[in-house]
TIDREN-87398 format. One record per residue (C-alpha): residue number from 1; x, y, z. Coordinates in steps of 0.001 Angstrom, whole numbers, plus 500000, padded with zeros to 6 digits. Last residue first. Example, Ala and Ser with C-alpha at 12.3 -4.5 7.8 and 13.67 -1.06 7.14 Angstrom:
2
<bavex num="2" u="513670" v="498940" w="507140"/>
<bavex num="1" u="512300" v="495500" w="507800"/>
END
This chain:
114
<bavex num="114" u="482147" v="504681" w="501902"/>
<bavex num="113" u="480723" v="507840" w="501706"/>
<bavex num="112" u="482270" v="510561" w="504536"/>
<bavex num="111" u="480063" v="512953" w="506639"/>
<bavex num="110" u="481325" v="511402" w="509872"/>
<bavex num="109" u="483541" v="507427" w="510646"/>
<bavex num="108" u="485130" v="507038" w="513811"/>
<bavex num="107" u="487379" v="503651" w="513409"/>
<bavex num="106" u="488420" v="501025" w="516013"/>
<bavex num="105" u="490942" v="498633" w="517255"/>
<bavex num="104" u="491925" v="497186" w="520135"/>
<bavex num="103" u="494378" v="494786" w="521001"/>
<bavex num="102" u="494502" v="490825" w="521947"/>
<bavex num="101" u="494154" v="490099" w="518494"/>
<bavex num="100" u="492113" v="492843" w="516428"/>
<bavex num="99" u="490758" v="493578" w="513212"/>
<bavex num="98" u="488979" v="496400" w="511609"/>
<bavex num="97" u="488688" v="496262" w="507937"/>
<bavex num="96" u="487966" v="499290" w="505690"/>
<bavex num="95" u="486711" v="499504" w="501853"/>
<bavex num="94" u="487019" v="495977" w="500719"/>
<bavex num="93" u="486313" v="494718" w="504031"/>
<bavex num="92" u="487419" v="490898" w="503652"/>
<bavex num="91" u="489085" v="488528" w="501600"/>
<bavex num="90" u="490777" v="489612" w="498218"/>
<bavex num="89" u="489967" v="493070" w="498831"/>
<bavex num="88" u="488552" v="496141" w="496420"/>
<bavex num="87" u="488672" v="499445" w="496709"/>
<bavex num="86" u="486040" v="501245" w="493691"/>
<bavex num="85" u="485132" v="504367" w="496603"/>
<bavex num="84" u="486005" v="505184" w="499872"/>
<bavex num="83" u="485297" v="509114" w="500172"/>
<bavex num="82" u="486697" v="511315" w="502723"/>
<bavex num="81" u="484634" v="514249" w="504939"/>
<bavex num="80" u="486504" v="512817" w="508492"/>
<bavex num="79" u="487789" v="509527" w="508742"/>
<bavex num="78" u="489017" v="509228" w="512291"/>
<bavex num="77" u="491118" v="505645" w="512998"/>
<bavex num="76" u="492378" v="504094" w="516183"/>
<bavex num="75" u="494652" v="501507" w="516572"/>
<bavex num="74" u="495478" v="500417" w="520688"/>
<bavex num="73" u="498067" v="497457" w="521046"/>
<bavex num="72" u="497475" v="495121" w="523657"/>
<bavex num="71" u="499216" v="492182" w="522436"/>
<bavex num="70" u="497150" v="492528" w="518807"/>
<bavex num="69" u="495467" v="495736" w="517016"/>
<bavex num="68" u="494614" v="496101" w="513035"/>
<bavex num="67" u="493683" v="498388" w="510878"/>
<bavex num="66" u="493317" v="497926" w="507236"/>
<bavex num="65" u="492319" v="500509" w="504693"/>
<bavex num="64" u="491198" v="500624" w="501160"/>
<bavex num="63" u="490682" v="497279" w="500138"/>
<bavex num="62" u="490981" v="496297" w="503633"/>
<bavex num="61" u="492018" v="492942" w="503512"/>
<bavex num="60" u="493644" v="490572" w="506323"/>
<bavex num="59" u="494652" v="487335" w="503644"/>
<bavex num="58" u="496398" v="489860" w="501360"/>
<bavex num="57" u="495685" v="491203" w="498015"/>
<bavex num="56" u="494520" v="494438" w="499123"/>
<bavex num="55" u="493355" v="496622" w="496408"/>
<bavex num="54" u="493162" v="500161" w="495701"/>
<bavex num="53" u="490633" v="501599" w="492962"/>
<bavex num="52" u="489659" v="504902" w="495014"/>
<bavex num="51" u="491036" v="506648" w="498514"/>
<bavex num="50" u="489602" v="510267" w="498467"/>
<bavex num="49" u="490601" v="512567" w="501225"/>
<bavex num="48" u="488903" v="515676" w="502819"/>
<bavex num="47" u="489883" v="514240" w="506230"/>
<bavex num="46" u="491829" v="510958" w="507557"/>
<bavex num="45" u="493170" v="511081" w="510960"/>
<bavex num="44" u="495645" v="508151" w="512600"/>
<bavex num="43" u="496090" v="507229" w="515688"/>
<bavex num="42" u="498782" v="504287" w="516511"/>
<bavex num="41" u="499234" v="503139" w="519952"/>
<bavex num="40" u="501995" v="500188" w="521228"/>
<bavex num="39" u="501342" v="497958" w="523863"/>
<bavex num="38" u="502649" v="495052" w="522051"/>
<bavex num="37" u="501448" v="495486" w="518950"/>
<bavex num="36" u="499485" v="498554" w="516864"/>
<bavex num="35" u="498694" v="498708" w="513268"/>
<bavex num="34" u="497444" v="501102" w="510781"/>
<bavex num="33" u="497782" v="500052" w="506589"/>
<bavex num="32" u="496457" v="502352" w="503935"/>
<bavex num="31" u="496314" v="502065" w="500538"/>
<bavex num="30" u="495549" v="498248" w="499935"/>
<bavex num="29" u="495425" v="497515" w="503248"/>
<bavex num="28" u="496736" v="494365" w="503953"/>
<bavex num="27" u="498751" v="492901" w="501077"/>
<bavex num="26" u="499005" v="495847" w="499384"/>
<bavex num="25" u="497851" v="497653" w="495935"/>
<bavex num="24" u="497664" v="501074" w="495091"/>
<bavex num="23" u="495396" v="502563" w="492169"/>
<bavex num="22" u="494328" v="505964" w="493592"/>
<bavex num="21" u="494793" v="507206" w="496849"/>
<bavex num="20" u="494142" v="511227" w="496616"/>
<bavex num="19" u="494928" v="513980" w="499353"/>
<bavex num="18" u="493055" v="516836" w="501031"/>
<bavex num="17" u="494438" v="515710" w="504325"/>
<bavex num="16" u="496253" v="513233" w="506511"/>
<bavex num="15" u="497226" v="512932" w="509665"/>
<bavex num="14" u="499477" v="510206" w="511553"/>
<bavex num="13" u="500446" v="509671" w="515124"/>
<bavex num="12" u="502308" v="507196" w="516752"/>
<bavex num="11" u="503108" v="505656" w="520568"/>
<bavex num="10" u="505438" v="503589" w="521078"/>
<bavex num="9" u="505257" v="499443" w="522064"/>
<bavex num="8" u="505498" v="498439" w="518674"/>
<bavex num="7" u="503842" v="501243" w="516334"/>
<bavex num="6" u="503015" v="501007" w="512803"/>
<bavex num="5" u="501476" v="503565" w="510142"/>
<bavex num="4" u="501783" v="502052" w="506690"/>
<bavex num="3" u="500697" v="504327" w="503873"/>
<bavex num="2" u="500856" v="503526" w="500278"/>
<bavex num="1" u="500000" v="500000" w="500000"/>
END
């Protein structure tokens, strides 16, 4: 993909605005990847972004975006005024997957079409 936001144990933050995904492709998350392990807390922001014909080709998905939480990680997402559109996944989610292991993960979604 074209973003991968990961934090082991840390803590991260990542914001992003007015910008285009188009035509990425990764194994989890096709244009966006968030992830947080062993204790570790990743918050990203999304707003007045457009994220369109990605694919994840993986076995975790999220066509668009993947987040995902294990060993009491913490990954949260915002997706503020953005537009999911076209993503595709070869398993799950092909706009946004949440998944978690242990962890926590979670997205706030407003005035956004997915």
């Amino acid at each position: 993909g074209a973003l991968s936001a990961r934090s082991q144990g840390g803590q991260l933050a990542v914001s992003v605005s007015d910008t285009i995904f188009n035509a990425n492709v990764g194994g989890e998350g096709g244009a966006v990847a968030i992830m947080a392990e062993s204790a570790g807390a990743t918050e990203m922001q999304l707003s007045h972004t457009t994220l369109l014909n990605n694919l994840a080709t993986g076995s975790g998905g999220g066509g668009a975006i993947y987040i995902y939480a294990t060993s009491q990680g913490t990954a949260d997402l915002t997706v503020l005024n953005t537009t999911l559109s076209d993503n595709h996944a070869g398993s799950a989610g092909g706009g946004l997957r949440l998944a978690s292991n242990g962890g926590s993960a979670g997205a706030n979604v407003a005035f956004s079409t997915l």
